[in-house]
Backbone as CSV, one residue per row, in Angstrom:
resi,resn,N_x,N_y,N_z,CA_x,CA_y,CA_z,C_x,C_y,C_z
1,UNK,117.641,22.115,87.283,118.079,21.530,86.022,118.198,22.647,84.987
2,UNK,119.253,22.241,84.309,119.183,23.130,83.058,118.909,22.730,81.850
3,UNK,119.031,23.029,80.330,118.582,22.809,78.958,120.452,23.239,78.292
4,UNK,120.859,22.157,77.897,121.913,22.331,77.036,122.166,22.054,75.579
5,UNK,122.952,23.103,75.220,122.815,23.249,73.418,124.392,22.233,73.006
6,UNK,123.892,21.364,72.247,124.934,19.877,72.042,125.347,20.120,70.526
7,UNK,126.352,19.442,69.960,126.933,19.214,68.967,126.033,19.572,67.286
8,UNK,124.586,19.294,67.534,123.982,19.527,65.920,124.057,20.878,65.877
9,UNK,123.922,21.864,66.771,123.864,23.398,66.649,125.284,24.078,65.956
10,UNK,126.523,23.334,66.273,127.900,23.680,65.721,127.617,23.688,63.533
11,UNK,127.658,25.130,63.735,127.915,25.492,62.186,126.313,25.821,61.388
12,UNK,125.276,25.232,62.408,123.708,25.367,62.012,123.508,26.786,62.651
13,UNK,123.751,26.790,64.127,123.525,28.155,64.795,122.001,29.089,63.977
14,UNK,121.195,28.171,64.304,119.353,28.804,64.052,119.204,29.265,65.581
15,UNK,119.014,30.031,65.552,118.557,31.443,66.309,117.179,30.892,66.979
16,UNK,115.987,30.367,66.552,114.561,30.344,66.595,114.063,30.186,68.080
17,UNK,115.414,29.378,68.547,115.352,29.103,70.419,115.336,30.223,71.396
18,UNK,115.888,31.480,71.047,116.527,32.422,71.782,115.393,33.820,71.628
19,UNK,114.364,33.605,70.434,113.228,34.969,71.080,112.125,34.126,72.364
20,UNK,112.129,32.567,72.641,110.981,31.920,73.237,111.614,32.078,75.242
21,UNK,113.325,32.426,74.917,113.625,31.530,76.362,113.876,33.277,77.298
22,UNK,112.938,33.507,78.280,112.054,34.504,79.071,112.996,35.084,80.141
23,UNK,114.527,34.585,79.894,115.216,34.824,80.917,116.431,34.952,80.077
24,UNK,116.799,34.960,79.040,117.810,35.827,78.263,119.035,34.709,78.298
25,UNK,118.846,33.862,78.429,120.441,32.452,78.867,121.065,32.308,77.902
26,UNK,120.679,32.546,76.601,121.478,31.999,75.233,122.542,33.521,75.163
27,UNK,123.628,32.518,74.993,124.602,33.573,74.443,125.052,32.860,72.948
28,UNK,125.870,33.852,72.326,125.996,33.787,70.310,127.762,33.563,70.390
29,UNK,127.887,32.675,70.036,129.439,32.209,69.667,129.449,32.625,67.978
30,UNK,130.779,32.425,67.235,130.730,32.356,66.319,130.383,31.949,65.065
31,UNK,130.282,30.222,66.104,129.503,29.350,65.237,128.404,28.243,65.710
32,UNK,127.859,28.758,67.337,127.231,28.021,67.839,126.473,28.685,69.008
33,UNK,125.572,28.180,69.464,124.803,29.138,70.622,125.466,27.966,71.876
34,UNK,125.146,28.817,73.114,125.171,27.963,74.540,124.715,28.764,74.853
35,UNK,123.912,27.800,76.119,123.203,28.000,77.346,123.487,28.336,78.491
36,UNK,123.176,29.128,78.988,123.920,29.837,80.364,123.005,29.315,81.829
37,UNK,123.858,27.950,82.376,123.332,27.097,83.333,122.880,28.088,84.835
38,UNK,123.632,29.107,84.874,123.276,30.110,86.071,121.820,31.095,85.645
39,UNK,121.452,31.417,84.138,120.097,31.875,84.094,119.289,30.505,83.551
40,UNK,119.511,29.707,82.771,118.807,28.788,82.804,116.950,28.334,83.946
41,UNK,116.091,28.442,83.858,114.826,28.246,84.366,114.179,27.099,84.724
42,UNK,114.994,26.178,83.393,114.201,24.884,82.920,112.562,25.118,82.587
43,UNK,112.099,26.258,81.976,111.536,26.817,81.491,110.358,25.901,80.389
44,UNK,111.105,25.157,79.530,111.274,23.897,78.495,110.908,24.650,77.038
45,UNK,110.616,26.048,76.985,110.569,26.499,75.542,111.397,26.754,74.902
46,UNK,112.529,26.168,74.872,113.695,26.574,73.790,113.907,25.310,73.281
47,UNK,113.905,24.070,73.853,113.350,22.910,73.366,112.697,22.764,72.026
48,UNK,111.687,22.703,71.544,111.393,22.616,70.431,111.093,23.087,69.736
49,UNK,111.753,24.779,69.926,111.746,25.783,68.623,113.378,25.152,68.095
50,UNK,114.203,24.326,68.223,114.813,23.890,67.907,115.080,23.062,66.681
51,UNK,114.887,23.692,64.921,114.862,22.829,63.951,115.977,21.570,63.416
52,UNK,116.985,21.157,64.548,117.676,20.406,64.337,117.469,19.285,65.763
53,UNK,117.146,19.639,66.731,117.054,19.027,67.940,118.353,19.406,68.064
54,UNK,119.201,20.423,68.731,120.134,20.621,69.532,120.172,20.641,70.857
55,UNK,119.141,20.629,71.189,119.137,21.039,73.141,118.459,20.397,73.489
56,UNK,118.504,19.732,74.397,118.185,18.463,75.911,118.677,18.970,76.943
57,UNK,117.463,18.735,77.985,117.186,18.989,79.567,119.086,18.399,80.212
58,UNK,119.592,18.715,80.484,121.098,18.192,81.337,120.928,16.725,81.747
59,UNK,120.028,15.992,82.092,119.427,14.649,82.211,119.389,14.045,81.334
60,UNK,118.796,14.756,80.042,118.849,13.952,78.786,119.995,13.687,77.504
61,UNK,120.589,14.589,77.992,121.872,14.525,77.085,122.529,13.865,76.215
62,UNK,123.009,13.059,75.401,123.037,12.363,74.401,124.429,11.595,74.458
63,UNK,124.310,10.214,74.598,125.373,9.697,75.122,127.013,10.403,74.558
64,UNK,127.862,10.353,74.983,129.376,10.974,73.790,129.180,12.607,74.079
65,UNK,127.670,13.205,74.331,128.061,14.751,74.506,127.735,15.318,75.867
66,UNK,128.300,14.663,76.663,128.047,14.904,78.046,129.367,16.058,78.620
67,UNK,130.165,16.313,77.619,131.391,17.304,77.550,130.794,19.242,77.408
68,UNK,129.525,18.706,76.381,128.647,19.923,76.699,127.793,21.055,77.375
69,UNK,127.810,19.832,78.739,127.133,21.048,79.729,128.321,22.058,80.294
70,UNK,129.641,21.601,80.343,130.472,22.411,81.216,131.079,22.834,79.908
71,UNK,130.890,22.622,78.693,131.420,23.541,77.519,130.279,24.669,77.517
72,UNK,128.742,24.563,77.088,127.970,25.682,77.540,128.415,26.734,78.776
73,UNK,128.555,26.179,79.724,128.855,26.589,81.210,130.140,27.675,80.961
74,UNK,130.775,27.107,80.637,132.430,28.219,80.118,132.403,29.126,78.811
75,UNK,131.688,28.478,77.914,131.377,29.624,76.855,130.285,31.161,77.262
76,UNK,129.660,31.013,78.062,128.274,31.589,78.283,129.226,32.914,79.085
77,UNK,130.290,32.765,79.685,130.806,33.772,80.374,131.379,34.018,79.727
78,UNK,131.895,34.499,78.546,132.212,35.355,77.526,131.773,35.888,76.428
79,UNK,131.199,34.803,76.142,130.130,35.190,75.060,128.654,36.075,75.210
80,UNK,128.204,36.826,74.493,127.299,38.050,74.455,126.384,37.392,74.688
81,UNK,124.893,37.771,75.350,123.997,37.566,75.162,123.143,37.739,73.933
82,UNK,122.303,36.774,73.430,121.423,36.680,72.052,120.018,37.066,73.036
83,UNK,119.110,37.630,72.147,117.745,37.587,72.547,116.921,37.742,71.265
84,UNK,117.338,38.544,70.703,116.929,37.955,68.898,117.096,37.189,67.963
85,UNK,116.541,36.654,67.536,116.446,35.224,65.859,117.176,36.444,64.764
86,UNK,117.878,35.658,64.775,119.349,36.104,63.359,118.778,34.786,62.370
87,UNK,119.298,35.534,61.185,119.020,34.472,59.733,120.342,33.374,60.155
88,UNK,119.583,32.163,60.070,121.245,31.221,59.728,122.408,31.154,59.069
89,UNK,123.313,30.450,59.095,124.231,31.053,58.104,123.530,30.354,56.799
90,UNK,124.792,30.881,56.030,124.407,30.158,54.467,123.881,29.064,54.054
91,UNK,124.968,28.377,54.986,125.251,26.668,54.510,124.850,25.784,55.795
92,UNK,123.989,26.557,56.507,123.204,26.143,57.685,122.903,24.300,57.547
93,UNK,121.934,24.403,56.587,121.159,23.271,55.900,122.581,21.784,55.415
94,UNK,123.773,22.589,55.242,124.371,21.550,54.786,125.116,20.926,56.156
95,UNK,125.416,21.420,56.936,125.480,20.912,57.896,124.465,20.467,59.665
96,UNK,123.025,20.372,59.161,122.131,19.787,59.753,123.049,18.099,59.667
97,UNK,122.768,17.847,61.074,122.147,15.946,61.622,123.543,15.635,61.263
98,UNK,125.310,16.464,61.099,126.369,15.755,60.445,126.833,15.619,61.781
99,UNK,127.367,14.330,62.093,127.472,13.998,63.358,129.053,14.708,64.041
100,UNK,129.643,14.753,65.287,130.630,15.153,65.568,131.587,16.148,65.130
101,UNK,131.381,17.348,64.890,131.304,18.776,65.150,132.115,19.666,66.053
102,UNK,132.445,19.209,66.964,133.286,19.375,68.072,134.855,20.181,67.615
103,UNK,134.725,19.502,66.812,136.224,19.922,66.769,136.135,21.455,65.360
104,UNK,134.897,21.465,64.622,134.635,22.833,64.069,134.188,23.897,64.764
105,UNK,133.960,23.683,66.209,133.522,24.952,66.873,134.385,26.336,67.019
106,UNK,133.498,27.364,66.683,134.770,28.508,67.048,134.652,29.205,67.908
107,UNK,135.585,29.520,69.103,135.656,30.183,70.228,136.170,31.582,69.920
């Protein structure tokens, strides 16, 4: 099993998940992190260093964002690896808990 990063992380992108997870899986998009299902551990500490709840076990996933594990899955092979907590963006806070996001992501 893996841990996938879902729709609240688009435009929040808090870092706090990516110094805990021991196998380096988070990669840094522009405006969002994903999880890289091939290092993935199921580990469960990136879980709730999570200040928005973005990431659930692949089982738990959140009905409507089940488009996310194979969006993680395809982003993660291009995108850089993160292993350090970066400051959020600015306006982090204003877009916490705003539902459906999807379509602000930047590749």
């Amino acid at each position: 099993m893996t841990f996938v990063v879902t729709d609240n992380c688009i435009k929040c992108k808090y870092t706090d998940c990516v110094e805990v997870c021991p196998v380096d899986a988070f990669h840094e998009g522009p405006n969002f992190l994903v999880i890289n299902p091939d290092e993935c551990i199921d580990c469960t500490l990136c879980e709730p260093e999570c200040p928005v709840n973005a990431i659930y076990p692949e089982d738990d996933v959140p009905a409507g964002q089940e488009s996310f594990l194979a969006l993680n899955a395809d982003l993660a092979k291009n995108w850089p690896v993160i292993t350090e907590r970066k400051d959020a963006p600015a306006d982090a806070k204003d877009w916490e808990n705003k539902p459906n996001k999807i379509g602000l992501l930047e590749r």
